[in-house]
C-alpha positions in Angstrom: 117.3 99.6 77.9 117.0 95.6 79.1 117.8 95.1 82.3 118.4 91.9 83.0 119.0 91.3 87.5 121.6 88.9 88.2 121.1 85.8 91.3 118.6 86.8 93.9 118.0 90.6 92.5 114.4 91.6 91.8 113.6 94.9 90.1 111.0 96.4 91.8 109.0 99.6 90.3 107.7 101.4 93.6 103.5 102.0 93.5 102.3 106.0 94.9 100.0 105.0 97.8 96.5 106.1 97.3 93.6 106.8 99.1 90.6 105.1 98.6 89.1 108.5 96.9 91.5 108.2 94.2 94.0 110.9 95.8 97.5 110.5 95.9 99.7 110.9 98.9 102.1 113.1 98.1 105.6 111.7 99.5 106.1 114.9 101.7 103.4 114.3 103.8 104.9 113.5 107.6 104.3 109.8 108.2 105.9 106.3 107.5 105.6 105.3 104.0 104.0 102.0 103.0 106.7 100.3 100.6 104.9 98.2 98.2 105.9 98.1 94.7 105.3 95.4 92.1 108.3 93.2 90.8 109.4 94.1 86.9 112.4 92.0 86.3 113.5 88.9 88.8 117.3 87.3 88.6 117.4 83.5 87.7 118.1 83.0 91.7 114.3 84.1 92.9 112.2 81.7 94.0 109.4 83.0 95.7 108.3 86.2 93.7 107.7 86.4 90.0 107.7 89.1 87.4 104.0 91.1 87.9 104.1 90.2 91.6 102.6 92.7 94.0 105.0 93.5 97.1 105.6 95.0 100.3 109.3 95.4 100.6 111.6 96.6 103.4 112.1 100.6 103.5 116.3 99.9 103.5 118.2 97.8 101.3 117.5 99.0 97.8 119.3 100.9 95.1 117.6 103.5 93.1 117.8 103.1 89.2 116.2 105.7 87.2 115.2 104.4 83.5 113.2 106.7 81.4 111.8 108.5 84.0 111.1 105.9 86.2 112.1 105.2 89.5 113.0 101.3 89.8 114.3 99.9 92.7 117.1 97.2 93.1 117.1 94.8 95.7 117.9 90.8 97.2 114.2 88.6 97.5 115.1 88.5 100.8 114.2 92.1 101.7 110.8 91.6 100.3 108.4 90.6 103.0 105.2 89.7 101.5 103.2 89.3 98.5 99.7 90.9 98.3 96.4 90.5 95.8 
């Protein structure tokens, strides 16, 4: 399926955090999550992020869209906070 945002959506596909060992958090563990994610698809509005962009995004203010088994999030540019190496 192409999935093609419209204005100032971004597609963001979330990233697992990891520990430095290589182990991954699972999400039931009792502490804030650290959104970050890296940007799939951008609408022709965006223009801070581009496609392949690594993220931290807000915790509220995106849709969940499952595609093949992934879990993508929706979302405007402006609930992205920063970009990261």
């Amino acid at each position: 399926m192409n999935i093609y945002p419209l204005q100032d959506t971004v597609l963001i596909e979330p990233l697992k955090e990891e520990l430095s060992s290589g182990l991954i958090i699972p999400e039931a563990v009792d502490r804030e999550p650290i959104n970050k994610g890296v940007v799939r698809k951008i609408g022709k509005d965006v223009t801070i992020v581009s496609e392949g962009d690594k993220v931290i995004y807000k915790p509220y203010g995106f849709n969940e869209l499952k595609i093949e088994e992934i879990t993508f999030l929706f979302g405007r540019e402006e609930d992205i906070i920063a970009t990261y190496d």
